[in-house]
C-alpha positions as CSV (number, residue, x, y, z in Angstrom):
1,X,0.0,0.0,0.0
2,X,1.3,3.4,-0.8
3,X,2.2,6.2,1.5
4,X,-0.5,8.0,1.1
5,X,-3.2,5.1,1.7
6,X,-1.1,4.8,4.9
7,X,-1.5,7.7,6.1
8,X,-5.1,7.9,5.4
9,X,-5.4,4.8,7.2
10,X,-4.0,6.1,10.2
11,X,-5.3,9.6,9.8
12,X,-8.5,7.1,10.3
13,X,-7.2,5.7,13.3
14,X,-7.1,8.1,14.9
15,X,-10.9,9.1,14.4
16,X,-11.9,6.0,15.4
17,X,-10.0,6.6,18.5
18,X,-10.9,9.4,19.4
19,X,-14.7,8.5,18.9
20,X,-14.2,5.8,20.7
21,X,-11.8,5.8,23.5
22,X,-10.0,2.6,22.7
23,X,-9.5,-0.1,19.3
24,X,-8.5,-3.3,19.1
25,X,-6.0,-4.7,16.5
26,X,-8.4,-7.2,15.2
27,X,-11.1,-5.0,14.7
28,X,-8.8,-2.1,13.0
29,X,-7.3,-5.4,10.9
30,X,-11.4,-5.9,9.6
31,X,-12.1,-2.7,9.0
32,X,-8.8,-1.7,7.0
33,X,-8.9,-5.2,5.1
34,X,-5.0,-5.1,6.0
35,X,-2.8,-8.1,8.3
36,X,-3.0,-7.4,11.8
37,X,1.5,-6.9,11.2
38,X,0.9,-3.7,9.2
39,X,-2.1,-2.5,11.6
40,X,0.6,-2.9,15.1
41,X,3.1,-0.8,12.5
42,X,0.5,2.0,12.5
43,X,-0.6,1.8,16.1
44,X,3.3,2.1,17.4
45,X,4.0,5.1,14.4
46,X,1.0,6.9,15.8
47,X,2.3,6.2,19.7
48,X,6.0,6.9,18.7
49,X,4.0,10.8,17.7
50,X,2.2,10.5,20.7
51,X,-1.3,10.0,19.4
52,X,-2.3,7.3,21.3
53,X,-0.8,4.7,23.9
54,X,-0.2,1.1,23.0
55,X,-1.9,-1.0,25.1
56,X,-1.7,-5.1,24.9
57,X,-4.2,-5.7,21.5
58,X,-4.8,-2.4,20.7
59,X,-4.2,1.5,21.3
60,X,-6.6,3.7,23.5
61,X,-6.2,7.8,23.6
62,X,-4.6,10.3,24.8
63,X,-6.0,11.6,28.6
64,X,-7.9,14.7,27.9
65,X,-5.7,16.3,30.1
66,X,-3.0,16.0,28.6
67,X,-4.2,17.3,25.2
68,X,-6.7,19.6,26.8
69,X,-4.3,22.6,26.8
70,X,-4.2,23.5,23.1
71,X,-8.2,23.5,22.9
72,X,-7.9,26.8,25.1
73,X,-8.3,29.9,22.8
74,X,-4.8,31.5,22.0
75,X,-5.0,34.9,23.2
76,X,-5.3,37.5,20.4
77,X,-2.2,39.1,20.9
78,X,-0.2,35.8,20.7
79,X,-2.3,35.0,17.6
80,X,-1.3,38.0,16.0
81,X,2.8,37.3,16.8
82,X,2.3,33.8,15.4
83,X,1.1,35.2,12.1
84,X,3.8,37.5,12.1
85,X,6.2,34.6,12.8
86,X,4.6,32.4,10.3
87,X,6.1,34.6,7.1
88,X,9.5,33.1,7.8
89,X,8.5,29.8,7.3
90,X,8.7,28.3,3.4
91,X,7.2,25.5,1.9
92,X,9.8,22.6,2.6
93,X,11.2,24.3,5.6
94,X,12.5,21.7,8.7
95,X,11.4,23.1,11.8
96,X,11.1,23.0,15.5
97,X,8.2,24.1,17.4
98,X,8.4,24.3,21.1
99,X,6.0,23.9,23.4
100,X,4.5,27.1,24.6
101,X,1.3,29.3,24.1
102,X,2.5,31.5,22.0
103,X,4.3,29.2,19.7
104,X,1.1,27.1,20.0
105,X,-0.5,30.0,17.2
106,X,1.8,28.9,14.8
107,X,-0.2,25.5,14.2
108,X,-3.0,26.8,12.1
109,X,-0.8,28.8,10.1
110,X,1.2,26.2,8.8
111,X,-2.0,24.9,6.3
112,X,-0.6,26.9,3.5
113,X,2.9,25.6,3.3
114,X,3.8,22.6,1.5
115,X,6.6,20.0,2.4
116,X,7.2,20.8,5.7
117,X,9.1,18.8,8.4
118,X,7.6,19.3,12.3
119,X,9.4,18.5,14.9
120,X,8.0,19.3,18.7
121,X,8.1,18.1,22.4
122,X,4.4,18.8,23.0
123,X,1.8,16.3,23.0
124,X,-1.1,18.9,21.9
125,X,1.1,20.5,19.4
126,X,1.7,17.2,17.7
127,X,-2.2,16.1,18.1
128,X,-2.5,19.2,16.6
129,X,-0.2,19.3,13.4
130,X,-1.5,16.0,12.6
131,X,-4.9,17.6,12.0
132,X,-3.7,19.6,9.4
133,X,-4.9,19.3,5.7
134,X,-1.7,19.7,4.4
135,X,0.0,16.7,6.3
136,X,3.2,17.7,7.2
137,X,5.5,15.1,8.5
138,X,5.6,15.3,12.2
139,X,8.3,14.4,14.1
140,X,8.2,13.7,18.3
141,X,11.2,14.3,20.4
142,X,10.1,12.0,23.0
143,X,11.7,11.5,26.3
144,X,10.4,12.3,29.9
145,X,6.8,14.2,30.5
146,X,7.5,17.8,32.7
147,X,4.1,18.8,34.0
148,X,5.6,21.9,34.5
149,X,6.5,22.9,30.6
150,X,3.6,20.2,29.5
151,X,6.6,18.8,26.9
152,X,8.8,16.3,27.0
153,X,12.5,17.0,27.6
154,X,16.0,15.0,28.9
155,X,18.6,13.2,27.5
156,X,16.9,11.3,25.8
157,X,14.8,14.1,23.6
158,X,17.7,15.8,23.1
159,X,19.8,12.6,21.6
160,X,16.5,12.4,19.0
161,X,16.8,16.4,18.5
162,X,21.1,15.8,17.5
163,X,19.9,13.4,15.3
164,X,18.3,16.0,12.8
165,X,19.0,19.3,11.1
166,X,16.6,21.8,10.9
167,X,15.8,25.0,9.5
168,X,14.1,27.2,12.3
169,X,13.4,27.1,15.9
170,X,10.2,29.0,16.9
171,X,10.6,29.0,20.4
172,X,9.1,31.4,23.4
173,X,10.3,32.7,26.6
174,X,8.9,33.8,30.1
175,X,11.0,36.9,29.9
176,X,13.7,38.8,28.1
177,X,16.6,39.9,29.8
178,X,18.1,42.8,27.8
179,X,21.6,42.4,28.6
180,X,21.7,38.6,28.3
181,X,18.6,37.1,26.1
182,X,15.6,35.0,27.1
183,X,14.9,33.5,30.1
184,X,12.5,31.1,32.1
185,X,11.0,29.9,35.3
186,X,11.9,26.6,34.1
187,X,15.3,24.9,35.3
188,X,15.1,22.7,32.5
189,X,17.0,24.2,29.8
190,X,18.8,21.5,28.0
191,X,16.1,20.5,25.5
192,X,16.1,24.0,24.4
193,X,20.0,24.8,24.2
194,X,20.1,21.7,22.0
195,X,17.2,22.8,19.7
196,X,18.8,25.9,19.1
197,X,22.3,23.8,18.0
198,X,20.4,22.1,16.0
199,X,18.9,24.6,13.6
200,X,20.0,27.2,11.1
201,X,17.7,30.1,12.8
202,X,15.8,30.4,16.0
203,X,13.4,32.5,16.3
204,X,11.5,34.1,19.6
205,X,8.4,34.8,19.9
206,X,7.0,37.0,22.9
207,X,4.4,39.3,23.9
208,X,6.1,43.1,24.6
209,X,5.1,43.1,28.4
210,X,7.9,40.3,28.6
211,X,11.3,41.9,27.6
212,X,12.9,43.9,30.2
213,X,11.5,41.0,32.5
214,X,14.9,39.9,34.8
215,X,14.5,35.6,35.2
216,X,16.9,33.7,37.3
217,X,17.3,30.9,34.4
218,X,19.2,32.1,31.3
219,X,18.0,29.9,28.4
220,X,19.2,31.2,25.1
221,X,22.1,34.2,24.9
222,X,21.2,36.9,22.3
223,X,24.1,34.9,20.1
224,X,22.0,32.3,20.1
225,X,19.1,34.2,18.6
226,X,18.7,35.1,14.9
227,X,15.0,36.8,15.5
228,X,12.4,38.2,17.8
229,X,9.1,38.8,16.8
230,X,6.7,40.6,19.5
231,X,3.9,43.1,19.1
232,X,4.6,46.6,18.3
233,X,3.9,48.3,21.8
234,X,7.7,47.4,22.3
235,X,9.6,50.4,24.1
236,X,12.0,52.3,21.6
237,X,14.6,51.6,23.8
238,X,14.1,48.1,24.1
239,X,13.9,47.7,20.6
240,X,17.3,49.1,20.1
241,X,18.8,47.8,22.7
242,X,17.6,44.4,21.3
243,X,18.7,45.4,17.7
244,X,22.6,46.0,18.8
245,X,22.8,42.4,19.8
246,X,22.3,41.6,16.0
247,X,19.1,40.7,16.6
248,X,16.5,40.8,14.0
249,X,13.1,42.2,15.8
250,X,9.9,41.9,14.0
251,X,7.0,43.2,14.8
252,X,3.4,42.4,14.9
253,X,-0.1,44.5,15.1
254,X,-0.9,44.3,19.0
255,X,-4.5,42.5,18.9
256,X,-7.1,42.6,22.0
């Protein structure tokens, strides 16, 4: 069967799933007219994306809270700095998408581009890009669930992450210290050092009300960072400031 028969097949899946609750291999090897071999080679693609969980005979879903957080409506002003964002990104463009509210607006603008490669270490984010019409291929980082960041991070996400070159990082930040680049409440910032070796530009996105904002937990230097989009209520001198670490800033319509 051809690629795209499989992928319609587990596009399928997934419904059924999701309508559902759980599936059994048998009864996905009946419906599909398809050996119950190639049907377990689905169900563990679809768990290695984190669609589903594996369970002996079948698959069941998600937990609705884990997934629940990317049904909340993205804020207008983050909407608005993920279109702005979204004009970098060309059709058969590898990129990273972090996990993050912000970045989270970057999802349904990706429908127009053609070819792309998805990486991310969110659960919702990959439910998510798996929706879309276009199909990109989605990639999962995998490795150990933080409540905290609601993403997946450790050594062993960021041995999958070395494994691949990509494009662009879209990544956010809790705040943005002038003098020394973004920074976050999070301790954990491995996962996102490595995502910005990994790729050829990394770009932040932020709402205005967060640069100038002093975090204990440096994550990325302003070396690290190729470009900063935020809305345009930016101070001036922020915004130059910014601009004299060689950083491009872009900037986006505030929305309400």
């Amino acid at each position: 069967m051809n690629k795209r028969n499989t992928q319609q097949r587990r596009h399928s899946i997934i419904t059924i799933l999701n309508e559902q609750g759980e599936v059994s291999v048998d009864e996905l090897s009946l419906r599909f007219e398809t050996s119950e071999v190639t049907i377990r080679k689905d169900l563990a693609a679809l768990e290695k994306t984190g669609l589903l969980l594996r369970r002996y005979g079948g698959a069941v879903a998600i937990p609705d809270e884990v997934t629940q957080q990317f049904s909340a409506k993205i804020a207008p002003n983050k909407l608005s700095i993920a279109k702005t964002a979204a004009q970098l990104i060309k059709d058969h463009n590898r990129i990273i998408i972090d996990s993050g509210t912000t970045t989270s607006g970057l999802i349904e603008q990706l429908n127009d581009k053609r070819g792309l490669v998805v990486m991310t270490n969110a659960l919702h984010l990959a439910n998510a890009i798996h929706e879309l019409e276009n199909e990109p291929t989605l990639l999962m980082t995998g490795g150990t669930w933080d409540p905290h960041s609601e993403s997946f991070q450790g050594q062993v996400a960021e041995q999958v992450l070395r494994s691949y070159n990509f494009d662009q990082l879209f990544i956010g930040a809790d705040g943005i210290d002038l003098e020394r680049g973004t920074t976050t409440f999070n301790e954990l910032t491995g996962l996102s050092k490595v995502m910005a070796e990994v790729s050829r530009e990394v770009i932040v996105m932020v709402d205005s009300d967060k640069i100038g904002k002093r975090i204990p937990n440096l994550e990325l230097p302003w070396a690290k960072v190729s470009v900063l989009v935020t809305d345009d209520r930016i101070d001036k001198c922020a915004l130059k400031q910014i601009s004299d670490q060689g950083v491009r800033v872009m900037l986006a319509p505030y929305a309400q």
